[in-house]
N, C-alpha and C positions, 0 to 999 in steps of 0.2 A: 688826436686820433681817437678813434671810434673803433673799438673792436666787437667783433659777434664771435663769441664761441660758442661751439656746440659741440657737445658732447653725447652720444649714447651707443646702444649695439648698431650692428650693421640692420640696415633695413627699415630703420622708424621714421626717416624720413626727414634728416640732415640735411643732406644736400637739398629736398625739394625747398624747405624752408630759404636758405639762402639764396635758392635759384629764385625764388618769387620774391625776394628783399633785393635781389638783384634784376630782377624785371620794372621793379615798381620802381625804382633810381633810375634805370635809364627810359622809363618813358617819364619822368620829371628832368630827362636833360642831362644826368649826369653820366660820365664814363666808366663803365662797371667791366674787371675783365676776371672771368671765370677760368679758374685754370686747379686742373689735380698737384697736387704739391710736389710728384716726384717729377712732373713736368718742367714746373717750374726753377726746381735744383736743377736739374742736367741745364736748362735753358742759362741760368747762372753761374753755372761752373765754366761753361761753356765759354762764355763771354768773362771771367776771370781767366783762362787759361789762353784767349786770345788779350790780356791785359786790357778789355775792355769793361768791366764792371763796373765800374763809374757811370762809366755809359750808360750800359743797361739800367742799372739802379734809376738811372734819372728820364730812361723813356718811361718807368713805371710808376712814374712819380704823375705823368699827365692822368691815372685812372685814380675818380673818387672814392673807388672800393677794389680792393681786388679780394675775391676769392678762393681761398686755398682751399682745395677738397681733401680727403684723408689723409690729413695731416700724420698718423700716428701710424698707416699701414705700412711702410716700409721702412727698412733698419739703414739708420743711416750713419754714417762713417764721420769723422773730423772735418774733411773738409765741403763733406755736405750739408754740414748742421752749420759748419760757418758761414755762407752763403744763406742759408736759411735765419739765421740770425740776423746778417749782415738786412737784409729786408724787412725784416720785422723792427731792429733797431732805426731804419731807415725813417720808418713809416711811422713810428711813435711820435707821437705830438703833433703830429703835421697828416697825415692819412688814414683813411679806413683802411681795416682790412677785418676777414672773414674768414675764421677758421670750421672746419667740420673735422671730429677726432671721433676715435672709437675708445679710447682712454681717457682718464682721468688725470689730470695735471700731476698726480703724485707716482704715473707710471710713464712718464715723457722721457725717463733715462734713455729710452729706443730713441727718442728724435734728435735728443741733443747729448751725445755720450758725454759730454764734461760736464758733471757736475752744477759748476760755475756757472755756464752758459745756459743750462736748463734754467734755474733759479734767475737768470738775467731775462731769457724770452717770455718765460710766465708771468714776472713781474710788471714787464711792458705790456705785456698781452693783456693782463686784466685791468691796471689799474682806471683805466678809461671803459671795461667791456660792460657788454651785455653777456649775460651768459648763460644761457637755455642749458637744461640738461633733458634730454630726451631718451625716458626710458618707457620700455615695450618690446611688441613682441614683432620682428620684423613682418612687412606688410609681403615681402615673397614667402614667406614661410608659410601663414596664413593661409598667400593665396593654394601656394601645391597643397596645402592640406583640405581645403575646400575645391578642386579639381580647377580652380578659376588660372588663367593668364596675368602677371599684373603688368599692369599700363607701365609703358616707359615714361619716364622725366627726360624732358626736354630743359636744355640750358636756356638762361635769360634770351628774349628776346633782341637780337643786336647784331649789327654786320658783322658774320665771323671774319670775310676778308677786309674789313674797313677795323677791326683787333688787329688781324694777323700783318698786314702792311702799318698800322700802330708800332705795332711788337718788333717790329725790324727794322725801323725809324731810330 
C-alpha cells in the first residue's frame, strides 16, 4: 500500500491536491474512488449492521486508491473508528489510499478514541506514505479579504454513476 497523507488548515488546498493525484490515476487507467470519510463510515457501519462488511470491504478492494477527505472533522465513536480501521487495516500492503486531515497524527485521539487503535492506523498509515504537510493561509479567506469569489474544486474526473453502481456491486 501506498498512502498520501495530508495534513494542514482548512482551505490550503488538501483536497484539490488529491483530487488531481486522483484525476491523473484515472486517466492512466486506474480506479480511483473519492469519498468524505464520514461518508464512508455510515456507508460501512451500514453494511456491518446488515452483517455484510466483508462484502463491502471487498467491492473496495476493486479501487487502486481510495480517497478519504476530512478525515479528522468529525468525532467519532468506538464503533466508527472500527470500521474506519477495519479499511485502512484492510488496505495496508495490498492498496492505496489517501487521507486529507486538519490534524496532526499526535491529535487523532478524535478519530480513533482507543488509544491502541490510534497508534495501530497511524502506524499502517505511514509506514508506506507520502506525507505532505500543507501549511498556509486558507485560499477562501484570502479571497473575502480581497472581495474576490474563490473557484470551486471539482472532484476527479470519472463516472460518478459507473462509482456509484461499483459501490453497490
Amino acid at each position: 500500500m501506498h498512502a498520501f497523507a495530508e495534513r494542514g488548515n482548512s482551505g490550503v488546498g488538501k483536497t484539490h491536491v488529491l483530487c488531481a493525484i486522483g484525476h491523473a490515476l484515472v486517466e492512466a487507467g486506474r480506479r480511483v474512488l473519492y469519498t468524505r470519510t464520514a461518508d464512508m463510515v455510515q456507508g460501512l457501519q451500514a453494511a456491518r449492521r446488515d452483517l455484510a462488511l466483508e462484502a463491502a470491504l471487498a467491492r473496495l478492494d476493486k479501487f487502486d486508491l481510495i480517497i478519504l477527505d476530512d478525515i479528522t472533522y468529525a468525532q467519532k465513536d468506538q464503533a466508527e473508528s472500527s470500521v474506519l480501521f477495519e479499511l485502512i487495516a484492510r488496505r495496508y500492503e495490498t492498496r492505496s489510499l489517501a487521507i486529507a486531515a486538519n490534524q496532526p497524527f499526535s491529535a487523532w485521539g478524535s478519530v480513533f478514541p482507543d488509544q491502541a487503535v490510534t497508534v495501530a492506523a497511524i502506524d499502517r498509515l505511514i509506514h508506506h506514505a507520502t506525507i505532505l504537510e500543507m501549511n498556509g493561509d486558507s485560499y477562501r479567506r484570502r479571497a473575502a479579504a480581497s472581495g474576490q469569489s474563490p473557484v470551486a474544486v471539482a472532484p476527479p474526473t470519472a463516472s460518478s454513476d459507473k462509482l456509484e453502481e461499483e459501490s453497490a456491486q
